[in-house]
SEPA-973592 format. One record per residue (C-alpha): x negated, y, z negated; chain; residue in three letters; residue number from 1. Coordinates in nm, 2 decimals. Each point is the difference from the previous one (the first is absolute). Layout:
N
     c1     c2     c3 mol type seq
      X      Y      Z   A  ALA NUM
...
! end
This chain:
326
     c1     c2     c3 mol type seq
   0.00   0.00   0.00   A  UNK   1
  -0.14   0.29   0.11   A  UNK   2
  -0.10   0.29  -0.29   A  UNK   3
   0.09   0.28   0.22   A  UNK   4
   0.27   0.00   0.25   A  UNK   5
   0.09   0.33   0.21   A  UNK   6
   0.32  -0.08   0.21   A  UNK   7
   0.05   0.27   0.31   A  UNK   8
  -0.08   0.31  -0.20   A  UNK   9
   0.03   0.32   0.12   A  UNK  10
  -0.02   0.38  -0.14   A  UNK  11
   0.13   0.28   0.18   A  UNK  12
  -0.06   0.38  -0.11   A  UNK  13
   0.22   0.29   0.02   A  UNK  14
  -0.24   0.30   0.11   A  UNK  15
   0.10   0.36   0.06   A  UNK  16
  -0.02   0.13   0.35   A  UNK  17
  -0.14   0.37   0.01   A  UNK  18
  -0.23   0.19   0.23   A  UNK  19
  -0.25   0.27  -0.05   A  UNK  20
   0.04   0.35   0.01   A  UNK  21
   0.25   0.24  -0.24   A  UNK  22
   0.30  -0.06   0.21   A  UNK  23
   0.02  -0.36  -0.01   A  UNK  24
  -0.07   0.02  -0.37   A  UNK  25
   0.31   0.23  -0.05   A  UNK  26
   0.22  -0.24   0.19   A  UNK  27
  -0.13  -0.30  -0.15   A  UNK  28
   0.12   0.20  -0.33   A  UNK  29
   0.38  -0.03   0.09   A  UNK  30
   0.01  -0.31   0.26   A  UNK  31
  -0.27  -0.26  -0.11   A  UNK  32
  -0.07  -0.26   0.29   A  UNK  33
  -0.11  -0.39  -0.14   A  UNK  34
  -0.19  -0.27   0.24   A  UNK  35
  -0.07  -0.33  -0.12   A  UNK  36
  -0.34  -0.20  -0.02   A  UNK  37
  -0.05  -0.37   0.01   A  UNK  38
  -0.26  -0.03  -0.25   A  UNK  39
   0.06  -0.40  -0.01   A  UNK  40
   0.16  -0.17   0.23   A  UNK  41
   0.11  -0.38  -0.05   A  UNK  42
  -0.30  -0.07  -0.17   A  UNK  43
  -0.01  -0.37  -0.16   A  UNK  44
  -0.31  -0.23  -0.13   A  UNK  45
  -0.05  -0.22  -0.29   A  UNK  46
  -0.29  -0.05  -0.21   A  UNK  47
  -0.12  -0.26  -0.26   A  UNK  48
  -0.09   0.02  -0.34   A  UNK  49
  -0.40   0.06  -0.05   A  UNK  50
  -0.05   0.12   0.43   A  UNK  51
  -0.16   0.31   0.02   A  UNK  52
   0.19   0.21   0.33   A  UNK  53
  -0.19   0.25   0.21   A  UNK  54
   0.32   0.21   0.10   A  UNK  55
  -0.11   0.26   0.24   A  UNK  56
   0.04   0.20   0.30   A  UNK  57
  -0.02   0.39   0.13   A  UNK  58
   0.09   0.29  -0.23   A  UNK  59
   0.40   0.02   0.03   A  UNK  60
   0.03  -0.36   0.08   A  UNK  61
   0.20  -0.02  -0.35   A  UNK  62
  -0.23  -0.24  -0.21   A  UNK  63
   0.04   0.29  -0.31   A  UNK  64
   0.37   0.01   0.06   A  UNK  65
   0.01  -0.41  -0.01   A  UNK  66
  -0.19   0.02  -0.33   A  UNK  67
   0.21   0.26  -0.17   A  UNK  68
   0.30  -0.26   0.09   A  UNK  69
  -0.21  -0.28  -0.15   A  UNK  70
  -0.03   0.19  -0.30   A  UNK  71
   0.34   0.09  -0.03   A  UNK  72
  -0.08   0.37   0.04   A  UNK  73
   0.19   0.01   0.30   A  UNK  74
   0.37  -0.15   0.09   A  UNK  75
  -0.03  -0.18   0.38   A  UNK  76
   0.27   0.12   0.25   A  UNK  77
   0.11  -0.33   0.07   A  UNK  78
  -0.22  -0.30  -0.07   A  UNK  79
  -0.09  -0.23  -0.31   A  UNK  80
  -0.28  -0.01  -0.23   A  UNK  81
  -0.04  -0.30  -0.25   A  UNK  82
  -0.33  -0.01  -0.21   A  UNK  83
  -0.04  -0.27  -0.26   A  UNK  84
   0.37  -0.03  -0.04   A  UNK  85
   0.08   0.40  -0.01   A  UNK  86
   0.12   0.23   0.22   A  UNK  87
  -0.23   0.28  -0.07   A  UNK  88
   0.23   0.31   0.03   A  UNK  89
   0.30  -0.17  -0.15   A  UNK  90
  -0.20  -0.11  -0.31   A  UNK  91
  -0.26   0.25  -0.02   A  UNK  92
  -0.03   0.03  -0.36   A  UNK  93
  -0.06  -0.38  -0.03   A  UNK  94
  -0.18  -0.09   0.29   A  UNK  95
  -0.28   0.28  -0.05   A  UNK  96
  -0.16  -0.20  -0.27   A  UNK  97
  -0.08  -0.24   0.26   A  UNK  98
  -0.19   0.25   0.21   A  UNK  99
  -0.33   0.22   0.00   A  UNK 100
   0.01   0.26   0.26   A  UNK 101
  -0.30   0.22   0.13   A  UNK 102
   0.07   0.30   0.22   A  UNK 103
  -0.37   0.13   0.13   A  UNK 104
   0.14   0.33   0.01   A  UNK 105
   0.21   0.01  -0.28   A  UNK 106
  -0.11  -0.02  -0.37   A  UNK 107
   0.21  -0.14  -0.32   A  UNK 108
  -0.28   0.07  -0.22   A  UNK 109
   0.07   0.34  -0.17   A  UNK 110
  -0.27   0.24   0.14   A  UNK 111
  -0.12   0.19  -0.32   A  UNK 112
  -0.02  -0.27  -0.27   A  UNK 113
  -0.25  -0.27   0.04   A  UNK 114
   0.10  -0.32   0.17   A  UNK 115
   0.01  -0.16  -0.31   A  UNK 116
   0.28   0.15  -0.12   A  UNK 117
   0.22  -0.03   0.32   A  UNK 118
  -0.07  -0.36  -0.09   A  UNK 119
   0.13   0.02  -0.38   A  UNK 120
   0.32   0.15   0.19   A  UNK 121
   0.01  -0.23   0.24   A  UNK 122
  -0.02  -0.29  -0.30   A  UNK 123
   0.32   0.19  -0.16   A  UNK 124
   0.20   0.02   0.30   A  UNK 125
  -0.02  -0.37   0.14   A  UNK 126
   0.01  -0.08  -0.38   A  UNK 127
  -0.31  -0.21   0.02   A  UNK 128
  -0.06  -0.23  -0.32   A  UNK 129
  -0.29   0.11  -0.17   A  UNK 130
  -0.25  -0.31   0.06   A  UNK 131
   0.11   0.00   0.39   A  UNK 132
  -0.07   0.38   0.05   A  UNK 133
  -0.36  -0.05  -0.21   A  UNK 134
  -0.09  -0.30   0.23   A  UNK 135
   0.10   0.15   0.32   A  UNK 136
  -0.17   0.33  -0.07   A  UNK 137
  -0.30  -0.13  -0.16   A  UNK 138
  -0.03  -0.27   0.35   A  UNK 139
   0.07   0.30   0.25   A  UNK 140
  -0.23   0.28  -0.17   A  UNK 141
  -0.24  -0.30   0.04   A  UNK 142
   0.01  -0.10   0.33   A  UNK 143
   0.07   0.33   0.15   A  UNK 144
  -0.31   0.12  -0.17   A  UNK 145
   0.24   0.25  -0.17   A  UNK 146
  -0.21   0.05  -0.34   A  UNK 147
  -0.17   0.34   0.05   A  UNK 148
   0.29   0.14   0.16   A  UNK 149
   0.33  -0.11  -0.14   A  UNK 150
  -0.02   0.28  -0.26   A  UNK 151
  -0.09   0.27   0.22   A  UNK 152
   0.31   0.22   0.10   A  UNK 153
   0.12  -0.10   0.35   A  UNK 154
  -0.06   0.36   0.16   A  UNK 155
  -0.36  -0.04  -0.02   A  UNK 156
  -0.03  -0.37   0.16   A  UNK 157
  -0.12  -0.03   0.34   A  UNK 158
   0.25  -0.20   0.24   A  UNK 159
  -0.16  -0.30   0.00   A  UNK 160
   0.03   0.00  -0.40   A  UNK 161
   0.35   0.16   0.01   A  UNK 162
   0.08  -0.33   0.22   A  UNK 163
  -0.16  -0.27  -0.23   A  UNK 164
   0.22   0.17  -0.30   A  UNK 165
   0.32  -0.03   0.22   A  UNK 166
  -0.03  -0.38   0.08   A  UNK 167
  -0.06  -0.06  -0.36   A  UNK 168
   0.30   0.22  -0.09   A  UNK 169
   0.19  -0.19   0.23   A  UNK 170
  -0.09  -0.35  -0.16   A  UNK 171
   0.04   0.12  -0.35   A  UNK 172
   0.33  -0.22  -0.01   A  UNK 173
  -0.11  -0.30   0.16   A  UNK 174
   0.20   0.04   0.37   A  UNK 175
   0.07  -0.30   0.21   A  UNK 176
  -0.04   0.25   0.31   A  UNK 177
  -0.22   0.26   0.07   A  UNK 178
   0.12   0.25   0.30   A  UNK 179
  -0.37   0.20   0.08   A  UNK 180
   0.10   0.30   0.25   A  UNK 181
  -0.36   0.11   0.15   A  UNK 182
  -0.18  -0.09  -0.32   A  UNK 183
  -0.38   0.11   0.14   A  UNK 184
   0.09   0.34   0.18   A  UNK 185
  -0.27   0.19  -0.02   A  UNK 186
  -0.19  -0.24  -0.26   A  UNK 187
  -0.39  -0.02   0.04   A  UNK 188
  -0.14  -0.37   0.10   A  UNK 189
  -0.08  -0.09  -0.35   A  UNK 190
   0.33   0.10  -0.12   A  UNK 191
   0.15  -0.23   0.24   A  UNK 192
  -0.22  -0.32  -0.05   A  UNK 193
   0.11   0.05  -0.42   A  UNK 194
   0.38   0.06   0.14   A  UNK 195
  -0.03  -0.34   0.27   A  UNK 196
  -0.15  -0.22  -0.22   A  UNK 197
   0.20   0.07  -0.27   A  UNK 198
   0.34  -0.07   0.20   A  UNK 199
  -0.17  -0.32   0.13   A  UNK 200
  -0.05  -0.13  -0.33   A  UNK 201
   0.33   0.10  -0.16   A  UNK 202
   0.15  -0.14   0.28   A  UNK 203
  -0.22  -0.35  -0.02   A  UNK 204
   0.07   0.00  -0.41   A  UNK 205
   0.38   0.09  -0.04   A  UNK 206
   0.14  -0.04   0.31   A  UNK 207
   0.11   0.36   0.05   A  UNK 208
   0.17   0.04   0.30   A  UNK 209
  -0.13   0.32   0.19   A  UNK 210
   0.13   0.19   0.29   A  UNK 211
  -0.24   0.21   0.16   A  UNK 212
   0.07   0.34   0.23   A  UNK 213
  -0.34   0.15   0.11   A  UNK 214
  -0.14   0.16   0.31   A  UNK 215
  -0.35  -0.17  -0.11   A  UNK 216
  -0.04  -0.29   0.19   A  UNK 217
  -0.27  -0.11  -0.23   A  UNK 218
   0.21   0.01  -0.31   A  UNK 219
   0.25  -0.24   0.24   A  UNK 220
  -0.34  -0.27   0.12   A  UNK 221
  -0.10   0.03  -0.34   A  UNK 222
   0.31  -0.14  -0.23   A  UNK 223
   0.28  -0.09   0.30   A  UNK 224
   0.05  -0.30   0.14   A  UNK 225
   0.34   0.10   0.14   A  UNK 226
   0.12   0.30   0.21   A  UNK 227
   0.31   0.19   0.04   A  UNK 228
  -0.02   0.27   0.29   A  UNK 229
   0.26   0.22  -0.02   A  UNK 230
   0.05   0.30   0.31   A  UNK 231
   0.29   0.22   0.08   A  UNK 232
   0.17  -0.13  -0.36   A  UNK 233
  -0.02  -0.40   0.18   A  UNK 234
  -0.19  -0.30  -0.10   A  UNK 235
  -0.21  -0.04   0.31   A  UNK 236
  -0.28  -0.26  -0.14   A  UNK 237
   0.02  -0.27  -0.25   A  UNK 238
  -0.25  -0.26  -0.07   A  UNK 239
  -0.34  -0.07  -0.09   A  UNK 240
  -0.27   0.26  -0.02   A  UNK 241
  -0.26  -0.34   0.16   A  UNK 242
   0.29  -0.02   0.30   A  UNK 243
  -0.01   0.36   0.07   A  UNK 244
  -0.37   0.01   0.03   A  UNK 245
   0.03  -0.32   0.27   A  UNK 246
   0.23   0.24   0.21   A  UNK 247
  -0.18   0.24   0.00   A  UNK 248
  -0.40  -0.05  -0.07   A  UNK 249
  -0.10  -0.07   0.29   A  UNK 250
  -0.25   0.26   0.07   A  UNK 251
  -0.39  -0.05  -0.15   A  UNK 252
  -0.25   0.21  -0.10   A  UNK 253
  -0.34  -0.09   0.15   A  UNK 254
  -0.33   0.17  -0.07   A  UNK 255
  -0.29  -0.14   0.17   A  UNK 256
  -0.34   0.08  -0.10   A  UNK 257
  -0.26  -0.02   0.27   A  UNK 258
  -0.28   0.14   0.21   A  UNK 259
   0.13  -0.09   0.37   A  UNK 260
   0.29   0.14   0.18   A  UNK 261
   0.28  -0.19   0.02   A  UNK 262
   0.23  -0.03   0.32   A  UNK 263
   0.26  -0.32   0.01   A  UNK 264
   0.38   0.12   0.13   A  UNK 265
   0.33  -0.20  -0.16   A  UNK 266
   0.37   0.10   0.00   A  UNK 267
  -0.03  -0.08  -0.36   A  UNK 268
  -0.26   0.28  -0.07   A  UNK 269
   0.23   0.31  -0.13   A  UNK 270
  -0.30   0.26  -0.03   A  UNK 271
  -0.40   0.03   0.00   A  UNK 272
  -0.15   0.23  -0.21   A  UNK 273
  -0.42   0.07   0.00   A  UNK 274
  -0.09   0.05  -0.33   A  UNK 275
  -0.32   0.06  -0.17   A  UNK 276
  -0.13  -0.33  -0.02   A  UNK 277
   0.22  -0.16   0.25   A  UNK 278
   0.31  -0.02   0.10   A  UNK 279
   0.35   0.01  -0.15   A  UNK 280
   0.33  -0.21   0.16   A  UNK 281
   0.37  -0.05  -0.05   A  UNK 282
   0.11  -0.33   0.15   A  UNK 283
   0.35  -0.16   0.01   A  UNK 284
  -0.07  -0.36  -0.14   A  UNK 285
   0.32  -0.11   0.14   A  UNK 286
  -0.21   0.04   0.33   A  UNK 287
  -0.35  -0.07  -0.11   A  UNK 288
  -0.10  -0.16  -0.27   A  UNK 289
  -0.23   0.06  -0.21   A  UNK 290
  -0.27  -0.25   0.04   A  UNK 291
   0.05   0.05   0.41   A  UNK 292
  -0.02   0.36  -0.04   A  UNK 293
  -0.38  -0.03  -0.20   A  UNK 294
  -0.07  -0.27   0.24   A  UNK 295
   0.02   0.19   0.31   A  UNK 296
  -0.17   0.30  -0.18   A  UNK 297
  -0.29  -0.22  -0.13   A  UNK 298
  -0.03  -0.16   0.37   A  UNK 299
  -0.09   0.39   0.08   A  UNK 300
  -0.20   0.14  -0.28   A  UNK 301
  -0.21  -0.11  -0.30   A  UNK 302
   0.24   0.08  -0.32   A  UNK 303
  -0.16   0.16  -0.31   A  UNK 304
   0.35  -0.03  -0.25   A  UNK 305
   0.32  -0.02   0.06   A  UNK 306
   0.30   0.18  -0.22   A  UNK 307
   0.35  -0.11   0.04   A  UNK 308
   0.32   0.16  -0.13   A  UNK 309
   0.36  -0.08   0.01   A  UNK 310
   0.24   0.27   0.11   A  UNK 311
   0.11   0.25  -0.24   A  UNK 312
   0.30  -0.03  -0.24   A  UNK 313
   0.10   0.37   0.10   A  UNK 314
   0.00  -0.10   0.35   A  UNK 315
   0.22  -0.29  -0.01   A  UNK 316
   0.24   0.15  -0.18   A  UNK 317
  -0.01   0.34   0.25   A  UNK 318
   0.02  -0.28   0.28   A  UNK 319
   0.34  -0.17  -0.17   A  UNK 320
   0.11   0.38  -0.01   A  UNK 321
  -0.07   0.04   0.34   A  UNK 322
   0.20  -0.31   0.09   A  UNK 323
   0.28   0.10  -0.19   A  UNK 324
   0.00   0.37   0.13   A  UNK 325
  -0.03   0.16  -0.36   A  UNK 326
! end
């Protein structure tokens, strides 16, 4: 039985027509004009307890929208939601013990008092039991590498550290389900390793399920195994992140290091690049090889080294936006 089910979902706004200028604004005063927007439309997927989803696509595709209606902030236009047995905006009050949410742009820690103390609140408002909230704070400050910090009010944190204090805030209460909405804009690399790993492990230890919306692809190869592309409010993608990169990682990287020139010609052979030492190639392997392609070079020229690399994560998901017009 799936964990998460989402059954034709949609979410349309109500947004107020008006153009520029101090005429328009004057009419708009006494005749306002509405047009509708199809944030969502007919959205449906299921998910299993402990999978980690990459749910992504181009800004305005709706992934934030689909979270706020996973976390019962938002009401769907027509549609079901059923997570763990709850309907999340029917039984809010209930089912948001079951659920840590992280908005990257949004803060629930209080910005003038140390984290700490949002933390105390936070213990008083899901009406933690003493021992639970001791263990769970002690375990996150911990493995968040929280210590130095967690008394330190939040306005003088840098992002990164303002992020590590959300997730734990958002764990205080021991959530079945964490929703992360862009958890690593703007975070420095190191920031992001303590953020990954950290997810990883909860995720391998308790089982959390986690649904992911980021525009970092590396966050996505890092912890997903699964994708949801969403475009134009529509599930367009939904599978495995290995699958997706079969479709669609074709091209290689090829640096050759070498004194001689190199001429060989092969429908297969994308682009040739002279570089300092060499030569640099992008070949489609669903028309050369690999092997061939260093064979036919190596027939032609004495090779020094040889550097491979496997097409981007970026591009393939550009090239599925391509495909999809988005």
């Amino acid at each position: 039985m799936s964990f998460i089910e989402v059954n034709n979902i949609s979410k349309t706004f109500k947004v107020q027509k008006r153009s520029g200028g101090l005429k328009n604004a004057i009419k708009a005063f006494f005749k306002r004009e509405y047009k509708y927007v199809n944030a969502v439309q007919n959205v449906s997927f299921k998910v299993k307890k402990g999978e980690i989803v990459g749910y992504i696509g181009p800004n305005g595709a709706g992934k934030s929208t689909t979270i706020k209606m996973l976390s019962g902030i938002l009401t769907p236009t027509s549609g079901k939601i059923k997570v763990d047995g709850f309907i999340p905006y029917e039984q809010r009050e209930k089912y948001v013990r079951n659920i840590g949410v992280v908005f990257g742009q949004r803060s629930q820690l209080w910005w003038d008092i140390p984290a700490m103390d949002s933390f105390e609140l936070l213990k008083d408002i899901y009406d933690i039991p003493d021992e639970v909230y001791e263990e769970n704070k002690n375990s996150l400050i911990r493995k968040l590498n929280l210590e130095e910090i967690v008394n330190v009010p939040v306005r003088q944190l840098s992002l990164g550290q303002r992020m590590r204090c959300e997730i734990a805030a958002s764990l205080l209460h021991s959530p079945k389900i964490l929703f992360l909405d862009e958890p690593t804009i703007g975070l420095d690399a190191t920031s992001k390793k303590i953020v990954r790993d950290f997810i990883k492990k909860l995720n391998n230890e308790k089982k959390i399920t986690v649904i992911l919306t980021t525009h970092d692809m590396s966050d996505i190869e890092a912890l997903a195994k699964r994708i949801i592309l969403i475009g134009k409010g529509k599930v367009l993608y939904d599978g495995s992140l290995k699958k997706l990169k079969n479709l669609y990682d074709n091209n290689k990287y090829i640096t050759i290091s070498t004194k001689y020139k190199i001429n060989i010609k092969h429908k297969g052979i994308i682009s040739k690049e002279k570089v300092h030492d060499g030569y640099k190639f992008i070949i489609d392997s669903k028309l050369i090889n690999i092997s061939d392609f260093l064979s036919k070079v190596s027939k032609s020229a004495e090779i020094d080294d040889v550097e491979i690399e496997n097409e981007n994560i970026d591009n393939i998901i550009v090239k599925l936006y391509e495909e999809y017009e988005i």
